[in-house]
Structure formats: C-alpha cells, structure tokens
Phi, psi and omega in degrees: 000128176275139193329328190289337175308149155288125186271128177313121184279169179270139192105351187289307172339286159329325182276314182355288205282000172273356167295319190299318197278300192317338178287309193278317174287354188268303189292335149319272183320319187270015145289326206291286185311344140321302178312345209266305208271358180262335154333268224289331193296330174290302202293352190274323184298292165312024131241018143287320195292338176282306210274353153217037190228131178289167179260102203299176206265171201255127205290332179255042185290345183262340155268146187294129183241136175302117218269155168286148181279131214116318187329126156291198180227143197290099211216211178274356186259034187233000186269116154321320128343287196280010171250351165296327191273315193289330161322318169312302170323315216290319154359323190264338181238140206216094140012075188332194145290341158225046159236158149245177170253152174270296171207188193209115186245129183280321171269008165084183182286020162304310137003331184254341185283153160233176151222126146016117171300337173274008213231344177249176211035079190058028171262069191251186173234165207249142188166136173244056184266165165191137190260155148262126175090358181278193200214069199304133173235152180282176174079206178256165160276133203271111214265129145230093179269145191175166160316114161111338198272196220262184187243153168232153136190197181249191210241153204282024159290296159320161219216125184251297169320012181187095196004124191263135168284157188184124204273128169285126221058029179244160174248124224229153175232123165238156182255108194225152181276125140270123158254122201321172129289153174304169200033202209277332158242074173244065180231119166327119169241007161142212209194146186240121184246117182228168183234111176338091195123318218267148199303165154071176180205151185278155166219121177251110165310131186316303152233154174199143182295146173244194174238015186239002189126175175257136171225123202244109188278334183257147161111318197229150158347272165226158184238175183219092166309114224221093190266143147191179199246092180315272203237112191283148166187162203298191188274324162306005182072018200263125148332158138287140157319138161320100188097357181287137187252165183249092137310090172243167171244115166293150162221106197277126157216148184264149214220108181288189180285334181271031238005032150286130203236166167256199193274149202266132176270144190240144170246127156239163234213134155223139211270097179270137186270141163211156211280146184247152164205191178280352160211122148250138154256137193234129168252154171223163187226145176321318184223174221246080187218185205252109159246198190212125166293141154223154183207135201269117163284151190295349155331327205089352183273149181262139160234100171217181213291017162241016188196051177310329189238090182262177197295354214255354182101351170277137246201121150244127197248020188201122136198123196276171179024045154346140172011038158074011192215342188230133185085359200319111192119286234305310175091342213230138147234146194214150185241127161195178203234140157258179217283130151098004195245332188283108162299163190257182206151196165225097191275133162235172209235049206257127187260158208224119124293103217276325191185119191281119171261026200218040153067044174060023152301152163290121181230157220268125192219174189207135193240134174255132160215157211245100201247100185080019192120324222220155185229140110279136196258201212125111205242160168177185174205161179230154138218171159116198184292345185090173171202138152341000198240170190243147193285091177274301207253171146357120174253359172054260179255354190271088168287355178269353180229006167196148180233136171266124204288296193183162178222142173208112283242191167186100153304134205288137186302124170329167172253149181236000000 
C-alpha cells in the first residue's frame, strides 16, 4: 500500500456511520413535511369547497317521518335567549284571578314559526300561515287515503256553514276529532296542515309542548288546533288593500304511524281588517254569544262598546254579537291605540258577560294583547246568564258577569 494513501484513524468508522444516520433521517423528515403540507393544502381546499357549494337539497323533505309521541318540536323554546326575553315579559303582564296565561310571545306571532330541517340554510318557504308547535315544509303534503287509515273530522263546536273569523296577529282555533287507523300503526303521529293556494304544508306532532300550550291530536275526544296570520297577504305575496277582508281555506288531515292519511277536512277562514298600532287588544270566545272588551287607559279612561273612541286615541273598531242580534258570528273584539299614540303607563283588561245567547252555556274566551312588538295570550270562561252593567270598575271576585283580565305595563314603543 502506498505512503500516499491516506491511512484511517480510529473513529473514522463511527462518523461513516453517524452521517450515514443523519442522511436517512434528513430524508424522513422532508418526506414527513411534504406529507404534512399536501394534508393541510387538501383539507382546506375541502372545507373551502363545503363553504361554497350550497347543500343539496332535500329529495326526501316531502315525507313524513314518524315523531315519538311527546317529542316537543324544535324551536325557539329551546334558545336561552328566547327564554330569557320571556322571563323578562312576565313583569309586564300580572294577570286577573280567574284567568290563565297561555303564553308570552316576545316577537308576536313570529314566535311560533318553525321550519323544517329540510327547509333551513336559506331554503324557506314564503306563507304568513303560522301553526303553533308545527314544523313548516316546502313542497306538497304527502296523501296516502286509503283502507284502514286514520279519521278525521272537526269537532261539534264549529259551525262549517260559516266562515271562523280571524284577527291578525291573534291566535285563532279550530277544533277537531282524530282517530286512529287500523293495526299496530294505526295510531295518529300527527296532522298535515295546508292554507289553500298558499306554498308549503305544516306537520304538527300528536302531542308537542307549544309556546301556546301543550296541544294534544291523539288520545283525546278533542283538540284544539291553534293558528294564525301575522300580516295577511294573498298566496302570491300581493298585500291587501286597506279594510280589505282575506278569504282563505284551511285544510286538515291526520297521518297514522304507518304514513297513512285520511282525507283533508276544509275550515273555511275569513281574515278581518282591523286597525294595528302599538298597543292592541283582541278577545275572541268559543261561541257566538254577546261578551264585551273593556280595556282602562293609563289615564284612567275606559274604551268598550259606550266609549268607542277616547281622548287618548284609543279605538274599539270590532264588536261582535250585540244583544245577540247584531254582528252574530264575528266572535271577536278588538282595541286598539295606533302607532305612535299609546300613553305609556299601565292598561288593564276586563271582559263582561253582557248576555248569554247560548242558553247560559258555558263559554271559553281567550284575550290577546299586542304590546310593542311582543303578544301575550290569556284565557278564561263565563257561564250562566250574564248582566247588563257595565264592567267600569274593578269587578274584583265577582267572576260571573266581569273579569279583570290583566294589567299590563307599555313603555313608549321604538320607532320602526
């Protein structure tokens, strides 16, 4: 071997091999870190591409899916937020002694819509119909009539000969008998609800908690289905004329657990104009008898049917079945302050049996009021003959011929 060569020292070996490691571990890493950044370069290209490809829609939104019975229906009365405002409401509104409240809607009857799962991320339907406790869906409702399937019809409270009046933004009822369909699923899962003309259809579960109450289609005799029209306008979306009334058909049908349905019962509806402000009151009664709104400005001034017009701007424009002879059907009363008119204060709210047209049966009255924005409901009943005097003052415990409704407080409105 020759001198020139160079000869190996101890230790040479050893660096061979850590170099050798160092190489191989160099080529790892920039395989890892490649691996990494084609990772992330994908996964951001997939989640851009979900954030700008709309979600397709859904092919099966028009079937019915069978709900447990109870399920509540998925809403506002599951937002902190929206239990938070009402918790705020109950201050404002303090009840009589023989009324309850039915509910407290912070948004009026917007409060009551829902939609469809198949129907959100920017998918609605255009309809000013609102169900309480119902679920809105596009498309038609889906009819399976057949052998076996379930009954429908309405309930002997209604007058079918004759239109049910309906106030806007109040909540109006009709009443109807379900019945099961034959076998192990012929049990009611609920009811398919459409408003004749107007796009889309309600699906109401057999029972489900409301913000109007629990309302239950199975089970019982009868139920009482609980509807209404915010701002009426034709099924083409064209407003009304002012003073102008709304002719619509409601249509009802019940839908067992295997999705059979019966044949859809028609309500037909009529819409009444009546004048809106910032603060309305509406009563509406089961039957076509004569009770009477009054309703105490913070003033102290009364406006019911002998003080139609008051100083304060306040107005009663509806009064229905006068002595039993005049207005007969309507059913409905209504008060109201217009925008920008209402002192602010504390109003109260008493309904008079003035005179029983129904043989001193009882009947059921349900008072709506509208304060700012925000609705409170409230129920009550009268039976027997009723009396002539007018409910002015305080009528205190004596419930059989006036009632103190509510009091309730009205803070001057945003302007809108």
């Amino acid at each position: 071997m020759s001198s020139d060569t160079p000869q190996p020292t101890p230790g040479d070996d050893s660096r061979r091999v850590d170099y050798g490691v160092l190489a191989v571990m160099g080529i790892v890493v920039v395989l890892l870190i490649g691996a990494a950044i084609v990772g992330v370069v994908m996964l951001s290209g997939r989640f851009a591409s979900a954030e700008e490809e709309p979600p397709e829609p859904d092919e099966q939104a028009s079937n019915v899916e069978p709900l447990p019975v109870g399920t509540p229906a998925a809403g506002a009365d599951n937002n902190p937020s929206y239990q938070q405002q009402v918790a705020a409401m109950h201050p404002r509104y303090r009840p009589g002694p023989f009324v309850q409240t039915v509910g407290l809607l912070p948004t009026g009857m917007s409060s009551l819509r829902r939609m469809a799962a198949s129907n959100r991320g920017g998918r609605t339907v255009d309809t000013p119909w609102i169900v309480a406790g119902a679920e809105l869906h596009a498309g038609t409702a889906p009819l399976r009539v057949g052998a076996g399937g379930p009954g429908l019809r309405l309930g002997p409270r209604e007058n079918a000969g004759q239109p049910l009046m309906v106030i806007p933004g109040s909540p109006a009822n009709v009443q109807i008998v379900a019945s099961p369909g034959s076998g192990s699923q012929g049990a009611v899962q609920g009811l398919l609800i459409r408003f004749r003309d107007y796009p889309g259809y309600f699906f109401l579960p057999a029972v489900v908690d409301s913000e109007l109450g629990q309302i239950r289609v199975a089970g019982v005799d009868q139920a009482d289905l609980q509807f209404g029209i915010d701002a009426p306008v034709y099924p083409n979306g064209t407003p009304l004329d002012p003073g102008k009334e709304l002719e619509a058909v409601l249509e009802i049908a019940a839908v067992d657990l295997d999705g059979r349905t019966s044949a859809f019962v028609e309500r037909r509806l009529r819409v009444l104009p009546v004048g809106t402000g910032d603060v309305e009151v509406t009563v509406r009664m089961t039957e076509a008898t004569d009770l009477d709104l009054y309703v105490v400005d913070p003033t102290g001034v009364v406006v019911y049917y002998g003080n139609t017009n008051s100083f304060s701007d306040g107005q009663l424009d509806l009064d229905a079945n006068a002595g039993c002879g005049s207005n007969m059907g309507v059913n409905n009363e209504h008060i109201y302050w217009p925008r920008g008119r209402a002192p602010a204060g504390t109003y109260q709210v008493r309904v008079s049996n003035f005179e029983s047209c129904i043989q001193n049966r009882r009947v059921d009255y349900t008072v709506t009021v509208r304060n700012c924005g925000e609705t409170a409901v409230f129920s009550g009943s009268f039976e027997g003959p009723g009396d002539s005097r007018n409910c002015t003052e305080d009528p205190g415990a004596q419930r059989g011929w006036c009632q103190q409704v509510v009091s309730f407080d009205v803070t001057p409105c945003s302007p809108q």
